[in-house]
N, C-alpha and C positions, 0 to 999 in steps of 0.2 A: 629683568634687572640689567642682566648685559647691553638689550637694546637702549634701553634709559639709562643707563651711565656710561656706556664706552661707544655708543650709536652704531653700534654693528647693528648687519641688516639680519632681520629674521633667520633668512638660509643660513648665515655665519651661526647665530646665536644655537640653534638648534644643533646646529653641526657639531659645536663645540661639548652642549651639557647632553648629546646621545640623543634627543628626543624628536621625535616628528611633527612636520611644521606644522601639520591639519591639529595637533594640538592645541597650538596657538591663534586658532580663528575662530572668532567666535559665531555659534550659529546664526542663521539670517533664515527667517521664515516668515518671506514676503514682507519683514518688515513689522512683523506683530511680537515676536517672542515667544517665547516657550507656553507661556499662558495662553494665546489664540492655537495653539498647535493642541495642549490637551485640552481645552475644551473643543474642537473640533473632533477632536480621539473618540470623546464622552459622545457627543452629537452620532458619530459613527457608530460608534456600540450598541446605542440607544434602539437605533434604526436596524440595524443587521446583526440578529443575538446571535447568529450564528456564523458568522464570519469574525477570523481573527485578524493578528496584528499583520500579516500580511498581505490581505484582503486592504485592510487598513491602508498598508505604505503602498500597493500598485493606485487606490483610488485617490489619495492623497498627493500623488506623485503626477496625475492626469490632473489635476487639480490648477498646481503648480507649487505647491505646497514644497521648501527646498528642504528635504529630511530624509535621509536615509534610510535603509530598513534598520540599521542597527539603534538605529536614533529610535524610530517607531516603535521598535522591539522596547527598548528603556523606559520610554515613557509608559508604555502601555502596561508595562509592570509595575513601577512606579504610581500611579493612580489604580492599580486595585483592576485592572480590565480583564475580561475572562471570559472563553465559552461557555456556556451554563452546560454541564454535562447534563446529558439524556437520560431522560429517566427508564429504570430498564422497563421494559414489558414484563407485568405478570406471570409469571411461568405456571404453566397448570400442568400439574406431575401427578398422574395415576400412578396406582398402589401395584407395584406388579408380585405375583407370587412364582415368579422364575426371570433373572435377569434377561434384557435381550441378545444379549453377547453370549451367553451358554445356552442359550434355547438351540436346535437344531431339530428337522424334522425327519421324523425316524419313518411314518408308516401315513399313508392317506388319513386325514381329517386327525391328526395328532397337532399340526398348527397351520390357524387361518391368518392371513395378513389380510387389513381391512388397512382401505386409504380411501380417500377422497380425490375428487380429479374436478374442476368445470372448463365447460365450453360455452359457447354461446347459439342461437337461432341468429337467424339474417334479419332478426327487428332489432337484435340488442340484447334480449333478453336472457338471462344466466340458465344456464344446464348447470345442474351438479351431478354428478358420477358417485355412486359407491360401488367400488373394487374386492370383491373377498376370493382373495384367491387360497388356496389350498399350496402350501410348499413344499408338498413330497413331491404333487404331480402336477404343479403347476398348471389346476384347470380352475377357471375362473366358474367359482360353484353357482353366480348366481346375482349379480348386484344389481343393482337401482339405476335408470336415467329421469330424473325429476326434477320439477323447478326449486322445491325443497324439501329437502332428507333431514328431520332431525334423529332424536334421540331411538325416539318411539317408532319413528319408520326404518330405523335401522335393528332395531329389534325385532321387528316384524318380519323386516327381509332374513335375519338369520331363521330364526322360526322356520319361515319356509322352508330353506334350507335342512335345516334338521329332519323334516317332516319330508323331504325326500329323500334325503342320504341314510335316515333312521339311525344318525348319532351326531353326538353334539362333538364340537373338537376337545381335543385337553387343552390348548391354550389358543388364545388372540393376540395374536400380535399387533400394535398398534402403534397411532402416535399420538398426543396430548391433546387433542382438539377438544371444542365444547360437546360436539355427538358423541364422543368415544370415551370421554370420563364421566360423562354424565348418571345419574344415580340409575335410571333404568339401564344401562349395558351394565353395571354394576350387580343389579339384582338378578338381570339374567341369566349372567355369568356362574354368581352363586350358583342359584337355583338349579342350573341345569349343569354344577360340578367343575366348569372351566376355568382354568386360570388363564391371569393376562400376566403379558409382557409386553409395557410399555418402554418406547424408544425414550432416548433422550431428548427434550426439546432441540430442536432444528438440526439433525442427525437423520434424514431419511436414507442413508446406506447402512443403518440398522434394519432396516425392513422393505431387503433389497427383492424380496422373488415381486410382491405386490409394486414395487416403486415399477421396475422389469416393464410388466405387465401395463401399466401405466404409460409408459414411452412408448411401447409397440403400438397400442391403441392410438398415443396422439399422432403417432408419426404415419401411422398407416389409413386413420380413418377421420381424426379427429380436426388433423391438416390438410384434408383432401376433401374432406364432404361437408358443404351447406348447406345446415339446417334450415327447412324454412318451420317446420311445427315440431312441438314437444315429439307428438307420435313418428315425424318423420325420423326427428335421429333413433327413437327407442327401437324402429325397426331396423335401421341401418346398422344401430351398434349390434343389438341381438345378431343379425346377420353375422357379424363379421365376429361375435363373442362365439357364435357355434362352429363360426370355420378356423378357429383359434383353437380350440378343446378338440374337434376331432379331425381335422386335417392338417391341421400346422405342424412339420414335423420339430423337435428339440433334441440337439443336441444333447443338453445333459440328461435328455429321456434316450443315448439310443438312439435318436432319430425318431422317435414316436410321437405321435400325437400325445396330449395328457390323456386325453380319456383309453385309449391302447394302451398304455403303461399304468395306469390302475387297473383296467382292467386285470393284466397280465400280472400286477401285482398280487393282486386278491385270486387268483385262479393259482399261484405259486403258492398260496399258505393255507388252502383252504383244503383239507384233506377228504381224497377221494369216500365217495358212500362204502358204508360196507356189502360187501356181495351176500346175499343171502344164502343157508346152508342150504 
């Protein structure tokens, strides 16, 4: 109004009623309008579901497109535009009958951590790893190198396991996976009196002695040696799984090997014979 009745110039007008001049200009995009700018918005979205409104204003901006981001931000709101949130993943949650955060391991085979680990062979081909390691004495009791472990073969490796230690654990510590809540670890758990304690989904410093275990292995053998056959790493890991248990000394053993610290465990609680009269 001031410019159109007293012909002051813009700078004056603005100065006078407090307002800033970018106010008073109207957009210019290329020349089309607000209309060719969101339908190019829509054409954008359409194309890139995952890309937002400032995705938007840097491609827009290379374009030559003259819009700011705050412009970009407005419209894009304006017309309804939006990342499609991610749908979550499935969480599969075993049933534990002792939390993981109070479990602690008091005595040999009182809690197993089972984990999964792969590698590969020098064609490509997948290694999977099962890990059960024992948390009082931190000796890895026994696990799998195969092309695939499922439910039934991790059942079978505990088995073994039982059938030479001659006792089952009181709990498993795990994590959510399809092999470890599956109905057979379930029914052998039962049967054979053990409870689990499953971690939280994506929380592996819940089920820190086996995760441990896991890192020494890649970083010492896993990162170092190429497989060329399934037998080749089975022997290499073995290898390096028996110089772990009885020559690797630990820290929180004392400096003992695991299998010297059971040992020494069990020769401490186990009371002398009696001497005959």
């Amino acid at each position: 109004m001031l410019q159109d009745r007293f012909q002051m110039s813009e700078r004056r007008a603005c100065r006078i009623v407090g307002q800033h001049r970018s106010t008073q200009r109207r957009p210019v995009t290329r020349g089309k309008g607000d209309d060719a700018l969101r339908a190019r918005l829509h054409a954008f979205s359409r194309k890139h579901k995952r890309w937002g409104y400032r995705k938007a204003w840097a491609v827009l901006r290379d374009e030559g497109w003259d819009a700011n981001r705050k412009k970009i931000q407005r419209l894009w709101r304006e017309e309804g535009l939006e990342v499609p949130h991610r749908k979550k993943k499935r969480r599969r949650v075993g049933t534990s009958t002792c939390p993981a955060d109070r479990l602690r391991a008091q005595r040999p085979n009182h809690v197993w951590g089972l984990d999964f680990q792969f590698d590969q062979t020098a064609d490509g081909r997948i290694l999977k790893l099962l890990n059960i390691v024992d948390e009082h004495s931190r000796e890895e009791l026994g696990g799998l190198v195969e092309r695939r472990i499922d439910a039934d073969r991790t059942v079978a490796a505990l088995d073994g396991i039982v059938a030479k230690t001659g006792e089952a654990p009181a709990f498993i510590r795990c994590d959510n996976g399809p092999e470890l809540t599956a109905n057979a670890l379930r029914d052998w758990c039962r049967f054979s009196g053990t409870g689990t304690s499953y971690i939280e989904p994506g929380s592996p410093w819940e089920n820190p002695f086996v995760e441990s275990f896991g890192s020494r292995m890649r970083d010492e053998v896993l990162s170092i040696e190429q497989f060329d056959t399934l037998l080749e790493a089975q022997v290499l890991i073995g290898d390096w799984k028996h110089e772990y248990n009885n020559y690797r000394p630990h820290s929180s053993l004392g400096w003992r090997s695991p299998v010297a610290y059971a040992r020494a465990w069990k020769a401490q609680r186990v009371p002398p014979p009696r001497a005959e009269p």
